[in-house]
C-alpha positions in Angstrom: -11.3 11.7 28.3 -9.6 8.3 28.4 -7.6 7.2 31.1 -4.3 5.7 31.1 -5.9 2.4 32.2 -8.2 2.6 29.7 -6.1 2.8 26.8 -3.7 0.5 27.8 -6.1 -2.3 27.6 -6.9 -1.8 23.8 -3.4 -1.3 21.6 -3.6 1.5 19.8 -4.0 1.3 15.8 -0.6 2.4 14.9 0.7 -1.3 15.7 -1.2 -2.5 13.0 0.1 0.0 10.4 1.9 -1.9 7.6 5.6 -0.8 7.5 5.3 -2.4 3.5 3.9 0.7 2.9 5.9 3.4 4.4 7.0 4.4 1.2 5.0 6.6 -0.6 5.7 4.9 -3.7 4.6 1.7 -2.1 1.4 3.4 -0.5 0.2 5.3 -3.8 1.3 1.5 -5.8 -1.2 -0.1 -4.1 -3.7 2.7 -3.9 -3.6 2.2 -7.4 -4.1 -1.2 -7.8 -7.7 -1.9 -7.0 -9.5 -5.0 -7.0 -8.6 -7.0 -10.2 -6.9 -4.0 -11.8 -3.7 -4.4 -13.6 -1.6 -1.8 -15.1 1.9 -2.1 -16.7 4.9 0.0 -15.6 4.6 2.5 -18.0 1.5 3.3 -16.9 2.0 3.2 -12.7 5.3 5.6 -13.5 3.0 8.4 -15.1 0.2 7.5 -12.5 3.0 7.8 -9.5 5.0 10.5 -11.3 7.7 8.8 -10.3 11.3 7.9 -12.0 11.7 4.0 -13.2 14.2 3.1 -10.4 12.4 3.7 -7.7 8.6 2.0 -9.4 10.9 -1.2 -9.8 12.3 -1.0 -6.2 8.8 -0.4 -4.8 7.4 -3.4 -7.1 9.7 -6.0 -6.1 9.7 -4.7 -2.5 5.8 -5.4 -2.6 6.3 -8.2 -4.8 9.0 -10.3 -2.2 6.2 -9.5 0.5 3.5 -11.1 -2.0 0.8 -7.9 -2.2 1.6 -7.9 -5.7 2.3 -9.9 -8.7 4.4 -8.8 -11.4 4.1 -10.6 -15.4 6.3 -9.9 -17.7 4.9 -9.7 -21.8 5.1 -8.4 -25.0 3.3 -5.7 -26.7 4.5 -6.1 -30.5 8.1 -6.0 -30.1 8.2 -4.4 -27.1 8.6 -5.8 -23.5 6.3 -4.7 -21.6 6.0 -5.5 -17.3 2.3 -5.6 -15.9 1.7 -5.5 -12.1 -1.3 -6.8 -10.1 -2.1 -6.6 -6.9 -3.1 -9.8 -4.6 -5.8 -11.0 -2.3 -3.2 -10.6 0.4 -1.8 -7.4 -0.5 -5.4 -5.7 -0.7 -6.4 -7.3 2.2 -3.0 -5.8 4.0 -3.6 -2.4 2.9 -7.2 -2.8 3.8 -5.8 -3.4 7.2 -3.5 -0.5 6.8 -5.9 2.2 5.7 -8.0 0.8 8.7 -5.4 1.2 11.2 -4.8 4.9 10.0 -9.0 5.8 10.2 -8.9 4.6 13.6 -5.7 7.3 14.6 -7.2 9.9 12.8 -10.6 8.9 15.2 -8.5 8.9 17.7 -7.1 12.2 17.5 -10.2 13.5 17.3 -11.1 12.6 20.6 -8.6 13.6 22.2 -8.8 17.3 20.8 -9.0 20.1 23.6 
């Protein structure tokens, strides 16, 4: 068992959580966008099975935080949006998926 002296000396994981990704949109986005992947809206609103409004909220939320960079292009005559994540953005929800491991670990040690 730890003591309260104990963990008071390391902070616990949760301050390192990523509030950009408290959304569930914004999570699954980037759990989406791996390492030099690019997909266009179309196909993040079928992968997300979400509606377009809230996709292009959670974009330019992530994109104003720059984990993600958005292109705009055509496809024939159609526009067409492509998103991208960044070095920064992976690295943050590296960081992130990190910090939640370590609760989860943590939990488990503290089980009766």
């Amino acid at each position: 068992m730890i003591s309260v002296s104990e963990s008071s000396a390391t902070p616990h994981p949760r301050i390192r959580l990523d509030d950009n990704f408290a959304s569930p949109i914004r999570f699954s986005l980037m759990a989406s966008l791996g390492d030099g992947i690019e997909l266009d809206f179309a196909a993040l609103r079928e992968i997300l099975q979400c509606a377009d409004s809230p996709l292009s909220k959670a974009i330019t939320h992530l994109q104003a935080g720059g984990y993600v960079v958005a292109r705009k292009a055509s496809l024939g005559s159609r526009p067409r949006t492509w998103v991208r994540s960044t070095r920064l953005g992976r690295d943050a929800f590296e960081g992130h998926l990190q910090a939640l491991r370590e609760i989860v670990a943590l939990g488990g040690q503290n089980s009766l």
